[in-house]
C-alpha positions in Angstrom: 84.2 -13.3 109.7 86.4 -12.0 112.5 89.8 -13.5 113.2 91.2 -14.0 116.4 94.5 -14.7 117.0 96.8 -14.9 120.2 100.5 -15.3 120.9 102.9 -14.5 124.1 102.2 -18.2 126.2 104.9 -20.9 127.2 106.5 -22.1 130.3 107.6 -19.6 133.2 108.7 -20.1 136.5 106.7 -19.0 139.7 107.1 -15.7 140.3 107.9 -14.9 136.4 106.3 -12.9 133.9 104.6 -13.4 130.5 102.7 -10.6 128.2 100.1 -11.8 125.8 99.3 -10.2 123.0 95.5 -11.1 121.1 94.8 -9.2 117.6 91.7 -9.2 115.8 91.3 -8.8 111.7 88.4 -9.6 109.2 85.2 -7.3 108.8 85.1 -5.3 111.9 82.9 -2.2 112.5 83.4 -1.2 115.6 85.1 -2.8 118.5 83.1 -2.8 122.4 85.6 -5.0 124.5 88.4 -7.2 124.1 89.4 -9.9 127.1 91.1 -12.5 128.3 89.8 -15.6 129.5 91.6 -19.1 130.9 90.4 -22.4 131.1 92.8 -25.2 133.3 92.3 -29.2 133.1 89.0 -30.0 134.2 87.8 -26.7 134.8 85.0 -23.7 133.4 86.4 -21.0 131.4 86.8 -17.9 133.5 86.9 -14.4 132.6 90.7 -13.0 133.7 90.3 -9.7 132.5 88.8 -7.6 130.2 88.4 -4.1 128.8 86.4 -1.8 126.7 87.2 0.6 123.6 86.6 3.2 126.0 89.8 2.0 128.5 87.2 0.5 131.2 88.6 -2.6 132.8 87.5 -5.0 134.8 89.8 -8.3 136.5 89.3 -11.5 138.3 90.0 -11.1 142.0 92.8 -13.7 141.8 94.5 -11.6 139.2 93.8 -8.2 140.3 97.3 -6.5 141.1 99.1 -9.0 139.2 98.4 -8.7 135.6 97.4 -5.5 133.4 95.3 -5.4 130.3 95.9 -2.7 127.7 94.8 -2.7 124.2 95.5 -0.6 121.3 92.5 0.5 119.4 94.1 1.5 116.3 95.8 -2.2 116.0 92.4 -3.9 117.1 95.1 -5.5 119.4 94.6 -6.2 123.0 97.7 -7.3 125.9 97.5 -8.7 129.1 100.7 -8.4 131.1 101.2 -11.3 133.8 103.7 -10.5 136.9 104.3 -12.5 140.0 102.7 -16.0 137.7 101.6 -18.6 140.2 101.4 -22.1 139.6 97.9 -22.0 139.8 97.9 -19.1 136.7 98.4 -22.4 134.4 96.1 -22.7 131.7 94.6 -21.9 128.3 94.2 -18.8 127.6 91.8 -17.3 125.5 91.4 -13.7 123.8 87.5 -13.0 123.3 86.4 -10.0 121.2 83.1 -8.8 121.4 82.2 -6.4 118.3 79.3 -4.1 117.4 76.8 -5.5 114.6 76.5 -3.1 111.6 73.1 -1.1 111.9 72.2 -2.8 114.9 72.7 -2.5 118.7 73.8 -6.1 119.8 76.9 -8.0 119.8 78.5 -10.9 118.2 81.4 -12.7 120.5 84.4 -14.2 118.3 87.3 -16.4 120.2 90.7 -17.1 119.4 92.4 -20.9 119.6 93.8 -20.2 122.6 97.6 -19.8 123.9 99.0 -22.1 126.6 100.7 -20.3 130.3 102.5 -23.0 132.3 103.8 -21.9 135.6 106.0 -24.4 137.0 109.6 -25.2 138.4 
């Protein structure tokens, strides 16, 4: 019903930057937060960043000074900008969009397929 779809990953050096971009499409009312989240090999999926319609934002501590996330209402879109990558940045990542249900008060989560960050030498 809702599409999510995310682009901006590949292989950086340490110390590099990357921006990812994550746009949503499909039957959207209304639009509560868009975020980034990154899964590495053998690890949980962890919340990076994330922010609301409203500009609210909230960041892991091991990102926080590092990377910005922005998003552009209009566009549905949502960006995370990735300065000063560390090796340890390296994983999946994965834009989540969490939209308002018609006539209702809760909230439906949708995911995109992910888009790979290496940070290595």
């Amino acid at each position: 019903q809702v599409h999510v779809v995310e682009s901006g990953g590949g292989l950086v050096q340490p110390g590099g930057s990357l921006r990812l971009s994550c746009a949503a499409s499909g039957r959207i009312f209304s639009i509560y937060a868009m975020g980034w989240y990154r899964q590495a090999p053998g690890k949980q999926r962890e919340l990076v960043a994330d922010i609301t319609s409203g500009g609210s934002t909230n960041y892991a501590d091991s990102v926080k000074g590092r990377f910005t996330i922005s998003r552009d209402n209009a566009k549905n879109t949502v960006y995370l900008e990735m300065n000063s990558l560390k090796p340890e940045d390296t994983a999946v990542y994965y834009c989540n969009v969490e939209v308002l249900v018609l006539f209702t008060t809760s909230r439906q989560d949708y995911w995109g397929q992910g888009t790979q960050v290496t940070v290595s030498s």
